[in-house]
C-alpha positions in Angstrom: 0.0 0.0 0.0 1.2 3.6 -0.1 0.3 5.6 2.8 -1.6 9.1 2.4 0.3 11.9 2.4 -0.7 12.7 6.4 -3.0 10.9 9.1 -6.3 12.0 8.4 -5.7 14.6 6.5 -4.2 16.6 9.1 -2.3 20.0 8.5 1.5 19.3 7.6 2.4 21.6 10.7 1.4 18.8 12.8 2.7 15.7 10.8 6.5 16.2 10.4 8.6 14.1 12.2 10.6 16.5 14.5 7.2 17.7 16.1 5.3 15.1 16.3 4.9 13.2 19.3 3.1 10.0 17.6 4.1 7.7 15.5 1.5 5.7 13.3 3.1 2.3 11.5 0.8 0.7 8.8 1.6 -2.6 8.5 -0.4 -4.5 5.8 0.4 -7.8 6.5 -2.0 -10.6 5.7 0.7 -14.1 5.4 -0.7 -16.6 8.3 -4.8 -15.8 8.3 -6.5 -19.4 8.0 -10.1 -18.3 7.7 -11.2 -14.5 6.4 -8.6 -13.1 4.2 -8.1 -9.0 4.0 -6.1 -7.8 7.3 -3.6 -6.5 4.5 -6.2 -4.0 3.1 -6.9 -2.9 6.8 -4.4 -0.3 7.1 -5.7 1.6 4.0 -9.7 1.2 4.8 -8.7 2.8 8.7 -7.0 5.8 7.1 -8.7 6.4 4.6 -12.3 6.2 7.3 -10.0 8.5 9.5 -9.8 10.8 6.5 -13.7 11.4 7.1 -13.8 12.0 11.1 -14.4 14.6 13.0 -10.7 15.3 14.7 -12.6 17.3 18.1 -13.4 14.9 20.9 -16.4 15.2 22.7 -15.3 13.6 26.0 -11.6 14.5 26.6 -12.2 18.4 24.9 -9.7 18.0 22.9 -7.9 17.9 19.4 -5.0 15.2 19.7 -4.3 15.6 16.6 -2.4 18.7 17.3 0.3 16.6 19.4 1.3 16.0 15.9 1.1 12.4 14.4 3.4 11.3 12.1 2.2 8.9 9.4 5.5 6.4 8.4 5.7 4.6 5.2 4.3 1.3 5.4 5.8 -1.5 6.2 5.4 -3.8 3.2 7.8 -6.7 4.0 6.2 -10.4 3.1 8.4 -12.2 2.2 7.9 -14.2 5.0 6.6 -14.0 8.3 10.2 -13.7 9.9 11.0 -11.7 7.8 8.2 -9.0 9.0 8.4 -9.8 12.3 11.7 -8.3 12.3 11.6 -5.2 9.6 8.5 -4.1 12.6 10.5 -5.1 15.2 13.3 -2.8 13.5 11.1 0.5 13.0 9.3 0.4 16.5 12.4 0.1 18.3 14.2 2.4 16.0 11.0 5.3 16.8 11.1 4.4 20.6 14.9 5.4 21.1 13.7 8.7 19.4 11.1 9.4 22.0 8.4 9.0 20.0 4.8 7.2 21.0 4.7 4.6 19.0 1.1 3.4 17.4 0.8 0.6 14.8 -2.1 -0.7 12.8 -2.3 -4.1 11.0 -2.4 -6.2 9.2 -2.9 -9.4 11.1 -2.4 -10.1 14.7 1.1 -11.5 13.9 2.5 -7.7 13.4 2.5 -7.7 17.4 5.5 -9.9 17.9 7.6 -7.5 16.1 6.5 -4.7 18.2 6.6 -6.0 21.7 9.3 -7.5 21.7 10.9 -4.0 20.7 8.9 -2.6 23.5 10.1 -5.3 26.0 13.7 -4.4 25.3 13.1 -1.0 25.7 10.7 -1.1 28.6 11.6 -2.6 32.2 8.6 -4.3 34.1 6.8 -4.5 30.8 2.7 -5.3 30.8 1.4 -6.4 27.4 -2.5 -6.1 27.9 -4.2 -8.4 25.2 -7.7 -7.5 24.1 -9.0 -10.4 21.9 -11.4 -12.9 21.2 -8.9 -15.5 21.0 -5.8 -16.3 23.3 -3.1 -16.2 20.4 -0.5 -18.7 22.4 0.2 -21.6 20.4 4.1 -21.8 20.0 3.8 -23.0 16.9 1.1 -22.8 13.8 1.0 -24.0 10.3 5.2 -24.7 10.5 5.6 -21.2 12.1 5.9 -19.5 15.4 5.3 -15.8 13.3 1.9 -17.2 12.8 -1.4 -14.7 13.8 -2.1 -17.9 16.2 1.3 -17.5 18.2 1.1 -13.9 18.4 1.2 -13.5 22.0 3.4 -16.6 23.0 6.5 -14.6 23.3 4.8 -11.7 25.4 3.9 -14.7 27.6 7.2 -16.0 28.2 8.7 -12.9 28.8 6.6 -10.1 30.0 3.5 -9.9 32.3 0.2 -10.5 29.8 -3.0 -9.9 30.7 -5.5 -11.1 28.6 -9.4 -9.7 28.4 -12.1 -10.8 26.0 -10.9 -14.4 25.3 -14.1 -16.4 24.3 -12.4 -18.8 21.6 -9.0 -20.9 22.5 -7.0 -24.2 21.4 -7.5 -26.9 24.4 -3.7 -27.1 24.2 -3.4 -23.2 25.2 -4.1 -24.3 28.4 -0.8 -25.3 28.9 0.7 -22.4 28.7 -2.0 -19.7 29.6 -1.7 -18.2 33.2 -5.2 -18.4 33.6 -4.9 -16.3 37.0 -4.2 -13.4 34.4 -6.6 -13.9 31.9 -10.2 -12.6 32.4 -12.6 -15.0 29.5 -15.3 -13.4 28.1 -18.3 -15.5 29.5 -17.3 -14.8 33.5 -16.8 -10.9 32.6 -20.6 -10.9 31.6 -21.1 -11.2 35.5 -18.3 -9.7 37.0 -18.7 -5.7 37.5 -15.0 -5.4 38.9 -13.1 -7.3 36.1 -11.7 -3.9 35.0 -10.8 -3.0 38.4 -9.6 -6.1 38.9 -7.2 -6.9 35.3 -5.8 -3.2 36.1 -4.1 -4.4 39.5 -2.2 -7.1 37.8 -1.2 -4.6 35.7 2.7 -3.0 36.0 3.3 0.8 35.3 4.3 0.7 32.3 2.0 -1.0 29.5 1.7 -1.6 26.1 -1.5 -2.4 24.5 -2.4 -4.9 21.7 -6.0 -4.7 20.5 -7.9 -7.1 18.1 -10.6 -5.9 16.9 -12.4 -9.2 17.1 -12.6 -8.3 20.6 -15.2 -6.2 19.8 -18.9 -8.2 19.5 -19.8 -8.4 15.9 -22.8 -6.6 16.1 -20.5 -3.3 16.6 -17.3 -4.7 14.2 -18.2 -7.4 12.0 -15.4 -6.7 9.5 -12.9 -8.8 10.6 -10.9 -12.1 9.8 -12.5 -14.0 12.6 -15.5 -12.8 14.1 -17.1 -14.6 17.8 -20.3 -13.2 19.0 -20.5 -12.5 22.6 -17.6 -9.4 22.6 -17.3 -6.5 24.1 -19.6 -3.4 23.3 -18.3 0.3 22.5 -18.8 1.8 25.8 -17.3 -0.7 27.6 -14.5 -0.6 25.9 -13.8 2.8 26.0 -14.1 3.1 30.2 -11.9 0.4 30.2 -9.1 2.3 28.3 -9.4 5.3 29.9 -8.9 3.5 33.1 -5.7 1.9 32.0 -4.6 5.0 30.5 -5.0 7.2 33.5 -4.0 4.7 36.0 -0.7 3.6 33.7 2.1 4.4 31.8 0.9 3.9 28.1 4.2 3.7 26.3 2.2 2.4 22.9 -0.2 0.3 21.3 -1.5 -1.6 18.6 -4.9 -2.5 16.5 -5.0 -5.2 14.0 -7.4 -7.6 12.1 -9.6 -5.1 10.5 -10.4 -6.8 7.4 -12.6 -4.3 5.2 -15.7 -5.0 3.8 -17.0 -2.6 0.5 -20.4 -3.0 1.6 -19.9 -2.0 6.1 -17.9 1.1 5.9 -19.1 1.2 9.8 -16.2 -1.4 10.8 -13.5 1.3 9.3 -15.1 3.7 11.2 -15.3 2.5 14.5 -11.3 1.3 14.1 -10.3 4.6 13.1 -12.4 6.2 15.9 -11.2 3.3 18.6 -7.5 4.6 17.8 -8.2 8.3 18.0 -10.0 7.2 21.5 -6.8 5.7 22.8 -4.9 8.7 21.8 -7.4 11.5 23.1 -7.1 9.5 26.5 -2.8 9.7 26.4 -2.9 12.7 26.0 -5.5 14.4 27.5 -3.5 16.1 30.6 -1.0 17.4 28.1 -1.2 20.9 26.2 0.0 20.8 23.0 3.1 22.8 23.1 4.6 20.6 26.0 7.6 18.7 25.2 7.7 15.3 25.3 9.0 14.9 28.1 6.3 13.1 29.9 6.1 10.4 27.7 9.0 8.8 28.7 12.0 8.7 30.8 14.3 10.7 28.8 18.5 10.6 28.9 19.8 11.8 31.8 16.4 12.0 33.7 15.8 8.2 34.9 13.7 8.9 38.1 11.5 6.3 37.1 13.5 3.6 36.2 11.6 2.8 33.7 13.7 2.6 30.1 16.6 -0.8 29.3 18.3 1.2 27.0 21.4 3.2 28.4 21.9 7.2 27.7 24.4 6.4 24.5 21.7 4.2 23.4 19.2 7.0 23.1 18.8 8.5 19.8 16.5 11.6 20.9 
């Protein structure tokens, strides 16, 4: 694909690089689906419904926009699934040592691995929060551990994952799931604290990785593999803004749109879902602050929080 010439149409004042505090990664990526095929035209059907939404938001009073979001070049790699997992492994962590808040959109669920595994090694204490319909921890699918079905295997080795939403699993993910972490889709129909309750095994610092199947059909039918019984819009949204006020949001993800020409609706609500998360990140911050909140920054590591060492830092 070849990516507009700025996220939704924004102003070039606030999509150059050197201002913008976001970072947007297209990834159209569509090598390991095994049922509906299209995650690779996903990228192109969000911006292109972001192109056509209202960039005020009602809740937060605020235009993130003018943060400045830099659209990058999309990252086309596909020859294999190695092969992509590491060209978004490279640009994520390339975009983190430069300060920047780094978003992606896929593309399949496989784009993750890429980019928290960047994260991880950037990140101490790192939380990868899962929203999905499915638990995405096989080690291995189809003759490959880069498959959309092993996407959050690694995270689960080596970082704290909580999962939310799962409704649809492999009987042998129950070897390896850490079910005292994972809140299943069919006991948070009767739980009112489950949000209260998944933020507290949640570190400071958190990355987020959002399926769209997560979402009930009803709301988001446009993707590879819907399940009924998901989660509904508003939901959704106090959940976020939870994790984003009570946490340290270094970045996030949303994958497995899969476009359909005839519901323009499911482009829509992805494109409004990401400018959500954003509006919530950023919604203490004036728009001529520095970045200097978003992370910890060279030579100012009161919070522990960043791997990488001060010569490291590319800001």
């Amino acid at each position: 694909m070849e990516t507009q010439k700025t996220y939704a149409g924004i102003p070039e004042r606030f999509a150059g690089y050197d201002k913008s505090k976001v970072v947007l990664i297209p990834v159209p990526y569509d090598g390991t689906s095994t049922w509906g095929k299209g995650a690779d035209k996903g990228p192109e059907a969000f911006l292109h419904a972001s192109e056509n939404m209202e960039l005020y938001d009602i809740e937060t009073n605020s235009e993130v926009y003018k943060q400045g979001i830099y659209l990058t070049e999309a990252v086309n790699e596909n020859d294999s699934p190695e092969a992509m997992v590491t060209s978004v492994h490279a640009i994520v962590k390339s975009n983190i040592k430069r300060n920047k808040f780094v978003t992606l959109v896929g593309g399949e669920h496989s784009i993750s691995i890429g980019a928290i595994r960047a994260f991880d090694e950037c990140f101490k204490d790192l939380t990868v929060v899962h929203i999905d319909a499915h638990a995405d921890l096989r080690k291995e699918y189809e003759g490959s551990k880069y498959n959309h079905a092993c996407a959050l295997y690694e995270a689960n080795q080596n970082t704290n994952l909580v999962q939310v939403g799962v409704r649809s699993m492999d009987a042998s993910e129950n070897l390896v799931m850490n079910k005292d972490q994972v809140f299943f889709a069919h006991e948070m129909a009767t739980d009112d604290y489950w949000m209260d309750n998944a933020i507290e095994l949640m570190t400071d610092n958190v990355y987020i990785t959002f399926d769209l199947d997560a979402l009930d059909p009803s709301i988001l039918p446009s993707t590879g593999t819907p399940e009924p019984g998901g989660l509904l819009w508003y939901e959704t949204l106090e959940f976020l803004k939870k994790i984003f006020e009570e946490k340290n949001v270094v970045g996030f993800d949303i994958v497995e749109l899969c476009p359909n020409k005839d519901d323009k609706s499911s482009d829509f609500a992805a494109a409004k879902l990401y400018y959500k998360m954003l509006s919530y990140k950023f919604e203490e911050q004036d728009v001529d602050d520095e970045n200097e909140n978003l992370f910890v920054l060279k030579g100012n590591d009161k919070n522990n929080s960043l791997k990488f060492t001060d010569d490291e830092y590319e800001g």
